[in-house]
C-alpha positions in Angstrom: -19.4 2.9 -23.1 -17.1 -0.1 -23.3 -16.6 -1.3 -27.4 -14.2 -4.2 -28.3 -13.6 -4.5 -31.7 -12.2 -7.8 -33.5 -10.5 -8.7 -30.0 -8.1 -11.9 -29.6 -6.0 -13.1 -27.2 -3.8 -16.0 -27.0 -1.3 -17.6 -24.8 1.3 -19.4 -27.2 -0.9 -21.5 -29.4 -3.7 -21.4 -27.4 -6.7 -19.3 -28.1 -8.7 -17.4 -25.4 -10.7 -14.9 -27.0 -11.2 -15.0 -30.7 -13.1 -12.1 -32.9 -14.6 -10.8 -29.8 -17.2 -7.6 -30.7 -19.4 -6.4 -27.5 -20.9 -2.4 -27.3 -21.2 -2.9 -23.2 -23.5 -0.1 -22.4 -23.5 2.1 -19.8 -25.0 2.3 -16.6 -26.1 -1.2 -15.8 -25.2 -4.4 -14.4 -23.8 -6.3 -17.1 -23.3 -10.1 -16.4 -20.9 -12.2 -18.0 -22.2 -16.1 -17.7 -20.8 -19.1 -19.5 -19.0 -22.3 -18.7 -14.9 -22.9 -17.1 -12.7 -21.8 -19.6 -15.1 -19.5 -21.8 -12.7 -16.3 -21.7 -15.0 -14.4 -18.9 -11.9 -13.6 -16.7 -9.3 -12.9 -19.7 -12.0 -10.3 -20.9 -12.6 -8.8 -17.7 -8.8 -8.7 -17.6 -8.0 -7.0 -21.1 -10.9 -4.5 -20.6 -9.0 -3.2 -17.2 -6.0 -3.3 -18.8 -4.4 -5.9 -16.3 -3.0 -8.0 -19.5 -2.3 -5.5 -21.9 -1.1 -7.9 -25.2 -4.2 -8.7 -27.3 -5.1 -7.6 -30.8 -7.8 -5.9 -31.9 -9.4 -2.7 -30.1 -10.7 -1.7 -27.1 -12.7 1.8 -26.3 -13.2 3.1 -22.9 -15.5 6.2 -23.9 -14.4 6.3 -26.8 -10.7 6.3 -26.7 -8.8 3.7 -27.3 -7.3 1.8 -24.0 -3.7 1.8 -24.8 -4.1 5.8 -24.6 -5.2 6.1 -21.1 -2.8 7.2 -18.4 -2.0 4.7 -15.4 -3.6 7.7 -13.6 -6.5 8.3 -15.8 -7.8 4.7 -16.2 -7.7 4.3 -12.3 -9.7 7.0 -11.6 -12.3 6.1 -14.5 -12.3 2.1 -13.9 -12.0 -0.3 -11.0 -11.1 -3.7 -11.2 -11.9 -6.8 -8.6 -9.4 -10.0 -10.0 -10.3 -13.4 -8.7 -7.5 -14.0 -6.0 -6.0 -11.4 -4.1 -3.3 -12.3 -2.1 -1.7 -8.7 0.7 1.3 -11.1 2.4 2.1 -7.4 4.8 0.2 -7.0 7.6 -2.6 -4.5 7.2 -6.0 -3.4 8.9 -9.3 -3.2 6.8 -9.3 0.3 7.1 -5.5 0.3 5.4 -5.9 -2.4 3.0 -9.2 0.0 1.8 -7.3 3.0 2.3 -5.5 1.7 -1.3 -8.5 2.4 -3.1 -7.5 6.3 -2.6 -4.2 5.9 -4.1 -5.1 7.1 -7.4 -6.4 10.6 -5.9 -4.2 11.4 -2.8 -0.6 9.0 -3.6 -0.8 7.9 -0.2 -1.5 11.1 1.7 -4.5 11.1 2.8 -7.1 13.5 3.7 -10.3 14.1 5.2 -11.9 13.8 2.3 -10.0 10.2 1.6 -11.1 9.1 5.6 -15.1 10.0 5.0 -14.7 8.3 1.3 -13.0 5.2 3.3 -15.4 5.0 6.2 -18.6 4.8 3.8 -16.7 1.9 2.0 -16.3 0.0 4.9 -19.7 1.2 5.9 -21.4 -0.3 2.8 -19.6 -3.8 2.9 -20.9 -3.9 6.9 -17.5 -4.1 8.1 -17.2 -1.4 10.6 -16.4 -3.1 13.3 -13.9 -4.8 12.1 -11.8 -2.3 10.9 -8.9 -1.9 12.8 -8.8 -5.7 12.8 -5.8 -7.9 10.3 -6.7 -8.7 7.1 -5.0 -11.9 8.0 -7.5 -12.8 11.0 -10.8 -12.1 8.5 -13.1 -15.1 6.8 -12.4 -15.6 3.5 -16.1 -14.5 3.0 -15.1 -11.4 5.0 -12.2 -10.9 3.3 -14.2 -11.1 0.1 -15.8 -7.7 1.5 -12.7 -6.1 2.4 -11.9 -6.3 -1.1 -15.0 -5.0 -2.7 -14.8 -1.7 -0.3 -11.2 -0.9 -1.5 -13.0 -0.6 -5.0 -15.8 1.3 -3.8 -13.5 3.7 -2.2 -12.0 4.4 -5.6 -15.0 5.6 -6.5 -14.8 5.0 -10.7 -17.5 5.3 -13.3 -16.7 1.4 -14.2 -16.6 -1.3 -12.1 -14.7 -4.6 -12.6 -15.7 -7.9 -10.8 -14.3 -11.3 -11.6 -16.7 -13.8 -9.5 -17.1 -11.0 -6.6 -19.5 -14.0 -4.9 -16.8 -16.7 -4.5 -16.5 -17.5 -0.5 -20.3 -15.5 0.4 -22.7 -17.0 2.0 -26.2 -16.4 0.6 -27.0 -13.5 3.0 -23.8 -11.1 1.8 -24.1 -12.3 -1.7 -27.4 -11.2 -2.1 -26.7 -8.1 0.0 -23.6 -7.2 -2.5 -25.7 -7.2 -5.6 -28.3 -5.0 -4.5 -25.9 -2.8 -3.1 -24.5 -2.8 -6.8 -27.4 -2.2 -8.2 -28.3 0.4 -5.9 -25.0 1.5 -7.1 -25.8 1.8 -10.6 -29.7 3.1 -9.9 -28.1 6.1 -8.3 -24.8 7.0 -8.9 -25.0 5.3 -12.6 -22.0 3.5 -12.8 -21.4 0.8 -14.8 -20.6 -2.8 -13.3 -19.5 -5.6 -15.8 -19.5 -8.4 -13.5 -18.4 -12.6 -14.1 -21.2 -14.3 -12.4 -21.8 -18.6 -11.8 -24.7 -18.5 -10.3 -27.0 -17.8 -13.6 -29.9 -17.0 -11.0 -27.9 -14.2 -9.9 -27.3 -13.1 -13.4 -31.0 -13.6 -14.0 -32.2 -11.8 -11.6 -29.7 -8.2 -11.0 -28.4 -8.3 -14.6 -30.0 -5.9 -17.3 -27.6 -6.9 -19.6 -25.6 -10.6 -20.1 -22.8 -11.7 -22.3 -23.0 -15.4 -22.8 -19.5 -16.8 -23.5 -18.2 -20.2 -24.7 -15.0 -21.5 -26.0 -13.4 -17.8 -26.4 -16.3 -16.1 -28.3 -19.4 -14.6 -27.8 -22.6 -16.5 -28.2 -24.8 -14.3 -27.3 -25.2 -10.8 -26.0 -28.5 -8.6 -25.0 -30.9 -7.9 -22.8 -31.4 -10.1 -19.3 -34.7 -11.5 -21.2 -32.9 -11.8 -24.6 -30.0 -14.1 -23.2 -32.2 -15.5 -20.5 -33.9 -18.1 -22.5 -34.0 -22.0 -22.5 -32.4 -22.4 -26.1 -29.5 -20.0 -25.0 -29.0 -21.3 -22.0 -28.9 -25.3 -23.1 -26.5 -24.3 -25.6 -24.4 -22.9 -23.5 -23.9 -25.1 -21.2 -24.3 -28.0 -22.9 -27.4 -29.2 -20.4 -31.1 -28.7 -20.7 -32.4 -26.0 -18.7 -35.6 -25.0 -17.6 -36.8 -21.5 -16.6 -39.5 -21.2 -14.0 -41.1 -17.5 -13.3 -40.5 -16.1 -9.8 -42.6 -13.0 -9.7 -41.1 -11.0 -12.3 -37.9 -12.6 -13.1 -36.7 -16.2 -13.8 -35.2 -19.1 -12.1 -33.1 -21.5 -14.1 -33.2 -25.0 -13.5 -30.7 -27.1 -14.6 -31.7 -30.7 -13.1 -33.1 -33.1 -15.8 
């Protein structure tokens, strides 16, 4: 489990998260929704350790983050940031390849190759993976990404807005394969998510975010609600039923 107790962070004057308290349970696909500039991605950030100065606590299993090896923390958590920018020329099957790192320090086994392979396997990428990074989609580049972290094979996975540049067919295809993840190999996925239908319908947990604190954390049918939603957003929605989950509508 994931606990954050009494979390801030600032930038100069300016603050991001204030008072932040989440228990983020384990074994789901926990969605964090809520408008630009909520904190989603500086959360995301401090829980994987990327910006280490904050106040207040944060428990990975229950030790406290500051007290987890480089090593340790790779092997236990995975992290996806927004933009990802590899100016060396590398294959797929290289650039993935990284995702050993924390198990082999660059030399590489059998092991390491089968553990690659399946990566590229599960992003539907294999036959592009002797191919440049640099001669990919952005959409397939996306994918490339996402099989580096799958290749580390962690008990947490990170994702800052994993669906940015897929179309509708690999978006969809990446959250069930998450969720196949976390069905059964039960790892944990804390993902930042626009699309509230995708949060709506993959999620079985949501933090709501807005201006640097926590509005509202529970259950996909406890933060899936109108009165939640308008509030966050500022903009009356509408849920509509879809078999057993719910579509947001936000026209008026």
């Amino acid at each position: 489990m994931i606990e954050t107790i009494n979390l801030h962070k600032s930038y100069g004057n300016t603050q991001i998260l204030t008072a932040c308290d989440l228990q983020l349970p384990e074994g789901q696909v926990i969605a964090l929704i809520g408008p630009n500039g909520a904190g989603k991605s500086t959360l995301l950030s401090l829980l994987s350790r990327v910006l280490g100065e904050r106040t207040g606590d944060i428990y990975l299993d229950g030790k406290e983050l500051r007290q987890w090896t480089g090593k340790e923390l790779a092997q236990k958590l995975a992290y996806l940031q927004q933009s990802n920018q590899y100016g060396v020329h590398l294959t797929v099957k290289e650039l993935v390849a990284f995702g050993r790192y924390p198990y082999n320090r660059g030399r590489q086994t059998e092991q390491d190759a089968q553990i690659i392979a399946s990566a590229i396997r599960k992003v539907g990428l294999e036959a592009y993976q002797e191919r440049s990074i640099h001669a990919l989609s952005g959409g397939q580049l996306q994918r490339v990404y996402l099989a580096m972290v799958l290749a580390q094979e962690t008990d947490y996975i990170l994702l800052d807005e994993p669906l940015n540049n897929l179309d509708l067919k690999h978006a969809t295809q990446l959250m069930n394969h998450l969720t196949e993840l976390v069905q059964a190999e039960k790892k944990t996925v804390i993902i930042v998510l626009h699309d509230i239908n995708y949060a709506a319908r993959y999620a079985s947990y949501i933090v709501a975010m807005k201006n640097g604190q926590v509005l509202q954390a529970g259950t996909t049918a406890e933060v899936i609600q109108e009165s939640v939603l308008s509030e966050l957003y500022e903009l009356p929605i509408k849920l509509v039923q879809v078999e057993d989950s719910y579509f947001c509508y936000p026209f008026t």
